[in-house]
VOGU-3710 file (C-alpha; in Angstrom, 3 decimals, decimal comma):
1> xxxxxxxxxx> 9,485/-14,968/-1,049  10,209/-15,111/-4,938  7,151/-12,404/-5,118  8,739/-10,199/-2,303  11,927/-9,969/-3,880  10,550/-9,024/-7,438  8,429/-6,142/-5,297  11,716/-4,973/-3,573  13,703/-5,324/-7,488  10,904/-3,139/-9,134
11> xxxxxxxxxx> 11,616/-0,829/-6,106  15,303/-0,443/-6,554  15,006/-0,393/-10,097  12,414/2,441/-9,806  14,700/4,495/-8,788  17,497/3,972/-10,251  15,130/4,835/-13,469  14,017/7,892/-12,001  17,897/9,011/-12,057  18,874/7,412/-15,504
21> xxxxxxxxxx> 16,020/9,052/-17,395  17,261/12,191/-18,909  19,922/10,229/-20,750  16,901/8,748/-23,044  18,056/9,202/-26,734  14,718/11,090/-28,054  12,594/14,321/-28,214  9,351/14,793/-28,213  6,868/15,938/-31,243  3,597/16,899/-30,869
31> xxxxxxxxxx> 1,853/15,367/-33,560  -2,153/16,563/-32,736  -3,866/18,133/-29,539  -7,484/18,863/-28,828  -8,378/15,397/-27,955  -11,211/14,713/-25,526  -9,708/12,471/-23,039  -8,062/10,071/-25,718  -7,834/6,714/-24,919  -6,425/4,847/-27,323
41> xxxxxxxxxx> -5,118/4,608/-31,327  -4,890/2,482/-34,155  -2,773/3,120/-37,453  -4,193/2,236/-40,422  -2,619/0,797/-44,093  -2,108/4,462/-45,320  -0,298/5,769/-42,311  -3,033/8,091/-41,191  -4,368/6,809/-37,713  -8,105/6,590/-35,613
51> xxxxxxxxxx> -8,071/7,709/-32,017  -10,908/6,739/-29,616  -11,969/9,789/-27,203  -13,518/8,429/-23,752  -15,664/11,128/-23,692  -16,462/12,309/-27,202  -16,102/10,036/-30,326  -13,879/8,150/-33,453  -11,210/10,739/-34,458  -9,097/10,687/-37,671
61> xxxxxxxxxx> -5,910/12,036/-37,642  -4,763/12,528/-41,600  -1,376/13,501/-42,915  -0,850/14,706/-39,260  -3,976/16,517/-38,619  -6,486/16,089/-36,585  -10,076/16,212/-38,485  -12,338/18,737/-37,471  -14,937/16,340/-36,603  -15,676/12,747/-35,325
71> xxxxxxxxxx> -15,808/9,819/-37,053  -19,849/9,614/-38,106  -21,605/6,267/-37,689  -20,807/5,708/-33,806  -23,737/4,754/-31,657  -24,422/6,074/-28,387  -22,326/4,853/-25,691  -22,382/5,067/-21,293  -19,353/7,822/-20,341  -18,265/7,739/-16,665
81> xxxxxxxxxx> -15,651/7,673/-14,706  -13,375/4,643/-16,034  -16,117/4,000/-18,998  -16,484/5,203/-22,093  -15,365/4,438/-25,742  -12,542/2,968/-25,159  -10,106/0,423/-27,272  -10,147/-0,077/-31,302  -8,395/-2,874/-32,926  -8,338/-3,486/-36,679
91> xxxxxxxxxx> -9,725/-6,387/-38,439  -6,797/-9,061/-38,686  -7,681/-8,320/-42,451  -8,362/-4,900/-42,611  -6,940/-4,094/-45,893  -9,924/-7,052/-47,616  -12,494/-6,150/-44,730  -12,484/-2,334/-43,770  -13,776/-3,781/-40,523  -12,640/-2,555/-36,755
101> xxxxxxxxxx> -13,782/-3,321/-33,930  -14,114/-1,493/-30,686  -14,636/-2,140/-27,259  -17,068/0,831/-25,283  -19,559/0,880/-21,881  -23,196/0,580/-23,198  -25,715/1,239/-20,536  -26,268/3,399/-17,572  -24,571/4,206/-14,030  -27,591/1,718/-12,998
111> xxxxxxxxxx> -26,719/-0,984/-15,263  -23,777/-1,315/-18,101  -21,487/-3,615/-19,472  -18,548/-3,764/-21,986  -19,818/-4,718/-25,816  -17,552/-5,332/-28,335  -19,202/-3,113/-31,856  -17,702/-4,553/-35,236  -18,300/-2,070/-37,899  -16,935/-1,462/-41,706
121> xxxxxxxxxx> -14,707/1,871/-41,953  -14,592/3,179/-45,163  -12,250/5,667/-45,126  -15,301/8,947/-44,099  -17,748/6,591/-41,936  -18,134/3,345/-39,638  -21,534/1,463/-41,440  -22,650/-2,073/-41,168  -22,082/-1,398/-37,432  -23,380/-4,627/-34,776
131> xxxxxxxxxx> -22,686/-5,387/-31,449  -20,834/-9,234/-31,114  -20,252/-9,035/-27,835  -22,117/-8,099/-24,561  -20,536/-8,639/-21,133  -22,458/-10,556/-18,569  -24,185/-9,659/-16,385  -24,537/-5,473/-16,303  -23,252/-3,931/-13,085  -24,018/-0,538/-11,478
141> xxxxxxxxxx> -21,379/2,219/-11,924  -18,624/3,549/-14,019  -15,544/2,507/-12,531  -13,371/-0,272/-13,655  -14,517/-0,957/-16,813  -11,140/-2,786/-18,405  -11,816/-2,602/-22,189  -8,757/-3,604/-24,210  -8,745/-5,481/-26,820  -5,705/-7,645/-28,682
151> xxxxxxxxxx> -6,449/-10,255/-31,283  -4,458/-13,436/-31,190  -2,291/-15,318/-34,274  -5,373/-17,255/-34,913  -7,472/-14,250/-35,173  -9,564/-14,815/-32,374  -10,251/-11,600/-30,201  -9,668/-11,339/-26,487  -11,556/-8,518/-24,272  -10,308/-7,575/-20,816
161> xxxxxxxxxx> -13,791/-6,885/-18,352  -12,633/-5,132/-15,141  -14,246/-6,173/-11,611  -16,763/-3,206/-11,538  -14,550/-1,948/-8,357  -17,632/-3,305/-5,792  -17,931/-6,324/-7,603  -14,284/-7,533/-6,801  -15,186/-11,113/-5,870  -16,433/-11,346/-9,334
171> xxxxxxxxxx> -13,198/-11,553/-10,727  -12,927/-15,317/-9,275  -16,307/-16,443/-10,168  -16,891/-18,272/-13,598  -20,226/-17,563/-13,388  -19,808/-13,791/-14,192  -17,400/-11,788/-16,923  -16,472/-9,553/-14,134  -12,383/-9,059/-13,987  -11,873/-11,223/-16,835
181> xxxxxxxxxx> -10,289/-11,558/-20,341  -13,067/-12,883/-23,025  -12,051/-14,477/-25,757  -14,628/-14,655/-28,564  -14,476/-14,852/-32,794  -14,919/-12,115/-35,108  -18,881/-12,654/-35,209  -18,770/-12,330/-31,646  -18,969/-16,532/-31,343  -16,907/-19,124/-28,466
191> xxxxxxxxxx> -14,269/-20,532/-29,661  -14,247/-24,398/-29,707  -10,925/-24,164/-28,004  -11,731/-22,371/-25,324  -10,582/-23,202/-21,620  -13,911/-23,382/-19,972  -16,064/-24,871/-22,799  -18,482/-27,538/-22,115  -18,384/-26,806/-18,410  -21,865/-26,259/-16,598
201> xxxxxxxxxx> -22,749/-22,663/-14,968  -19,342/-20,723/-16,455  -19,487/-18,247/-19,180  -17,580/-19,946/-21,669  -16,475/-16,688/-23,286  -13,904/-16,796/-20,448  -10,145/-17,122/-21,152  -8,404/-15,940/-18,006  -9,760/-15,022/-14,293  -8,984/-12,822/-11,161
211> xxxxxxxxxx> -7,918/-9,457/-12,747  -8,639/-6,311/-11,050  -8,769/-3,349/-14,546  -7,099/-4,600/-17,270  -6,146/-1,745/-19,838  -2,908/-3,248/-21,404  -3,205/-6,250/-23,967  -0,528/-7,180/-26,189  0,317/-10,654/-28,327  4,453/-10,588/-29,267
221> xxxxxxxxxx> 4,138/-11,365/-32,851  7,348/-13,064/-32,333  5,841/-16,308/-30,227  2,354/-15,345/-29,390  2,807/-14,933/-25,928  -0,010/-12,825/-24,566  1,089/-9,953/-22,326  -1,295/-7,898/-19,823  -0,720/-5,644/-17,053  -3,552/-4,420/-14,368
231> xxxxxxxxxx> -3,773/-1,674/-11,923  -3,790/-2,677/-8,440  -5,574/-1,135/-5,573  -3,214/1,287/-3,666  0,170/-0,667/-4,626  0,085/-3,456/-6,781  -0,174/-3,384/-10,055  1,288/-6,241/-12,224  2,610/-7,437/-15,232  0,876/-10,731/-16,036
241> xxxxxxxxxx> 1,547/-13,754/-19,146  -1,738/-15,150/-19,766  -2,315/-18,972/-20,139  -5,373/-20,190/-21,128  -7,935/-20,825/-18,028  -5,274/-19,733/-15,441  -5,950/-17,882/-12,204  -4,254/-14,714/-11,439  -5,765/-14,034/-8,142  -7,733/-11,059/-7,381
251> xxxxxxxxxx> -9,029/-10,666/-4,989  -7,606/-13,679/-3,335  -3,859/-12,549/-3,654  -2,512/-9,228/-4,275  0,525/-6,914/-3,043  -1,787/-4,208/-2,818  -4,037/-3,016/0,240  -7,531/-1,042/0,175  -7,638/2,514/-0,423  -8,451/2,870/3,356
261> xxxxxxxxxx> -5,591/1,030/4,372  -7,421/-1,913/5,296  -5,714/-5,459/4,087  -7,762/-6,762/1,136  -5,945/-10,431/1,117  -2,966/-11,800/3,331  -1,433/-13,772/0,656  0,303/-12,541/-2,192  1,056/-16,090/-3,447  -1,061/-18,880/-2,878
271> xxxxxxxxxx> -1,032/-22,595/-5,000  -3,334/-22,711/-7,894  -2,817/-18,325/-8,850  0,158/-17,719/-11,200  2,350/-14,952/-9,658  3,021/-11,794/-11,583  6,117/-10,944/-13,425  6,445/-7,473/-12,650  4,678/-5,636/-9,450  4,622/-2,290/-9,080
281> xxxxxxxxxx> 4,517/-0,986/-4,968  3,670/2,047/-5,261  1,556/1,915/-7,980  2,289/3,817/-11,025  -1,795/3,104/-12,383  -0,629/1,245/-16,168  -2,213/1,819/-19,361  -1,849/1,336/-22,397  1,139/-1,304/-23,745  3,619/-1,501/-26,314
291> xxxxxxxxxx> 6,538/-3,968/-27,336  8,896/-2,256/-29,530  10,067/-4,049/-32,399  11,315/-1,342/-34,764  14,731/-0,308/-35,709  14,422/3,571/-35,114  16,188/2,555/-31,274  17,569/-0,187/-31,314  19,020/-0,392/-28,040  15,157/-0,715/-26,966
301> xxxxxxxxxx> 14,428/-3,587/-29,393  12,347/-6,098/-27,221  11,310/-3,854/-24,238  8,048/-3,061/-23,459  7,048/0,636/-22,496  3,982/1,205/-20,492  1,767/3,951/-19,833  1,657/5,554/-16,574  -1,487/7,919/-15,286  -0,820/8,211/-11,671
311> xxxxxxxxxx> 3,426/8,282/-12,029  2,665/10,602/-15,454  5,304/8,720/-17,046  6,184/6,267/-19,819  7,474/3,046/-18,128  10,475/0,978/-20,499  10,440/-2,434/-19,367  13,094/-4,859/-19,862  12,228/-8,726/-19,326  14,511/-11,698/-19,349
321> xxxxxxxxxx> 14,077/-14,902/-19,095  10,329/-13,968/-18,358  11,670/-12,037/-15,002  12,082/-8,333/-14,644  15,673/-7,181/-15,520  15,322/-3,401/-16,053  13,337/-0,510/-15,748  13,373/3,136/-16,913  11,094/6,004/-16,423  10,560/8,204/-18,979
331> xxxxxxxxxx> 8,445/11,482/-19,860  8,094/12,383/-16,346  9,484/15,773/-17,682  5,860/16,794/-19,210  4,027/16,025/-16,140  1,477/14,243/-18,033  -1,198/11,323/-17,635  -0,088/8,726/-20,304  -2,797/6,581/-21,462  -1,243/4,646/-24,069
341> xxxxxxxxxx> 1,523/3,911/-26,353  1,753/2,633/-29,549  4,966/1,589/-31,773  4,222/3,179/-35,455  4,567/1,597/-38,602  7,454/4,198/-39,180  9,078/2,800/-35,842  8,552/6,086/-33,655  7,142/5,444/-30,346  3,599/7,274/-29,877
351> xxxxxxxxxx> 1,553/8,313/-26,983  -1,564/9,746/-25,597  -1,746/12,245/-22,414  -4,967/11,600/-20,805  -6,859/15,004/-20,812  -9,646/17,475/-21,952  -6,949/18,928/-24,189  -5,364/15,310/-25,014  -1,939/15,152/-27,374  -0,568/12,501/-29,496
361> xxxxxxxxxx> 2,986/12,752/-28,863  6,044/10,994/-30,907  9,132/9,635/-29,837  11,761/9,937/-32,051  15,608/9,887/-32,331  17,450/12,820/-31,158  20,311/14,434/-33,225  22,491/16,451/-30,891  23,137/16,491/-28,004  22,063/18,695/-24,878
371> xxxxxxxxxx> 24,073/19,896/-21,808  22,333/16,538/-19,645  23,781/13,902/-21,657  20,732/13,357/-23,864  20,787/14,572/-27,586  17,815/16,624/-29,086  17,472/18,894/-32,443  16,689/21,975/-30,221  16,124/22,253/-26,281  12,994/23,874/-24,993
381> xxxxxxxxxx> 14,721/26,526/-22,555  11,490/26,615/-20,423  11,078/23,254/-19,252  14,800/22,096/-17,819  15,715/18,083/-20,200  12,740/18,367/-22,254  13,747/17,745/-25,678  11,038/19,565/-27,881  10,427/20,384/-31,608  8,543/23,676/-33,216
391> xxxxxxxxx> 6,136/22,294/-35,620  3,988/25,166/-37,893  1,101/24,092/-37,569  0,748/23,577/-33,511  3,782/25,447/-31,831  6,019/24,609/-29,510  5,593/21,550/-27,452  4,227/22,341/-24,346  4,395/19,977/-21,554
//
């Protein structure tokens, strides 16, 4: 019952959100374009920032352009479908180390699996570059891959592993890293503390079980609670707070059904699987994750905002006492695939549109205010609520 209402809530508050978004206090900047199907970003010490492409390679964005060419020093990675080069993380002590680490498919459509590839980044070039981590074992295909990565206050590194889409039962055997999150060292070693170690026939690597894709992983710096969300199969993606060696039920609970329409589980609660905190019916497809912390808008201080592909949005999520309270959809105006967010150092909100011709957009606060309620420095006339700046060296913003 308690997960039916929370379905029906996220409902109602959908669209209520849908109606209350052009009174968001922002515009829109286009910081770079010309990525290749960005998937996520990382700023470093100076300010300047490394983008991973899915389908092409390490990007550096300096002083707020885009470098002509890739990152050198990355090896050769398995691009399909959901896989790729995927997540980047920094060292928890980058500015003594120079190391970061990323998470990409290595294999073929016969056989792959996600590594985790630690490497030193000296400011032109990744070198010293090893793999820590392979995923176990390899499965066939390039669909649901997972691939985030979040490093904890002990700096211990978690992975998500997606199910492999036919391997779905995977996700509740401890046998296999399939719809998991890992959690391994910085040299790619178990933790002593981790929930399944010492147990015969589990990979000990293992920190939570039954996720579907996992590509949103965040730790609130605040009280190290561990925040992921997952997509779903057609309705039903979720929200999740990880515990250490918890359940959260794929396959064997879910508030989705099959793509065919076929039921993939009657349950969407059963004893032993911790419920979600947020369910999305329809699904909006989540990815990428941000909790905002920064002063720049304050009345968002402690939401999250979530990525949307198949909504094209930017979700704002509000939680309380660990249960949804609010929702608000925003960026629906471009009509773009969001693939992640990120909270800058400078405390704008940035995001990536999932694309051949990907953008890295900014959020910042607007300073007048337009004919719909919602304030902008200048109103694109084209696109009806789209706040949008001219910048000389890209143009207008185009959604």
């Amino acid at each position: 019952m308690r997960s039916q209402l929370r379905v029906l809530m996220i409902l109602l508050v959908g669209g209520w959100a849908a109606g209350q978004a052009a009174a968001a206090p922002y515009r829109v900047e286009t910081v770079a374009e010309g990525l290749l199907f960005p998937w996520s970003m990382q700023f470093l010490p100076s300010g300047d920032m490394l983008v991973t492409e899915k389908r092409g390679g390490l990007r550096l964005i300096a002083k707020g352009k885009l470098a002509a060419a890739p990152v050198p020093g990355l090896p050769a990675f398995f691009g399909d479908s959901d896989c790729g080069l995927l997540d980047i993380a920094l060292d928890p002590e980058f500015a003594r180390t120079r190391r970061v680490f990323l998470a990409y498919s290595e294999g073929t459509v016969e056989a792959n699996r996600m590594v985790v590839y630690r490497a030193v980044y000296d400011g032109a070039r990744l070198r010293d570059g090893r793999v820590i981590f392979r995923s176990a074992p390899a499965k066939r295909g390039g669909s649901h891959c997972g691939g985030r990565l979040a490093f904890l206050p002990d700096q211990t590194l978690l992975l998500t592993v997606g199910d492999g889409y036919d391997y779905r039962d995977k996700a509740q055997d401890l046998a296999s890293d399939l719809g998991k999150v890992v959690r391994i060292t910085r040299e790619g070693a178990v933790p002593a503390d981790n929930p399944f170690k010492g147990k015969a026939g589990v990979r000990v690597e293992i920190f939570t079980y039954g996720h579907r894709n996992a590509q949103g992983l965040i730790v609130d710096p605040r009280d190290g609670a561990i925040w992921l969300h997952e997509h779903g199969p057609k309705g039903g993606d979720e929200i999740n707070q990880l515990t250490p060696g918890a359940n959260y039920g794929w396959p064997k609970t879910t508030h989705g059904i099959d793509y065919d329409d076929t039921i993939i589980s009657e349950f969407q609660v059963a004893p032993g699987i911790e419920p979600p905190v947020v369910v999305w019916v329809p699904s909006i497809a989540p990815s990428g994750f941000a909790l905002y912390l920064g002063d720049r808008f304050p009345q968002w201080r402690g939401d999250f905002f979530v990525g949307a592909l198949a909504e094209k949005s930017l979700r704002r999520v509000r939680l309380r006492a660990g249960q949804d309270a609010e929702q608000e959809i925003l960026l629906k105006e471009l009509g773009a695939r969001i693939r992640d967010v990120r909270v800058g150092p400078d405390g704008f909100i940035y995001v990536l549109t999932d694309d051949k011709n990907g953008k890295l957009l900014r959020l910042v606060p607007s300073t007048h205010a337009d004919g719909g309620g919602r304030t902008c420095a200048r109103r694109d006339t084209s696109v009806k609520g789209v706040c949008a700046v001219k910048r000389e060296t890209q143009g207008d913003m185009t959604p």
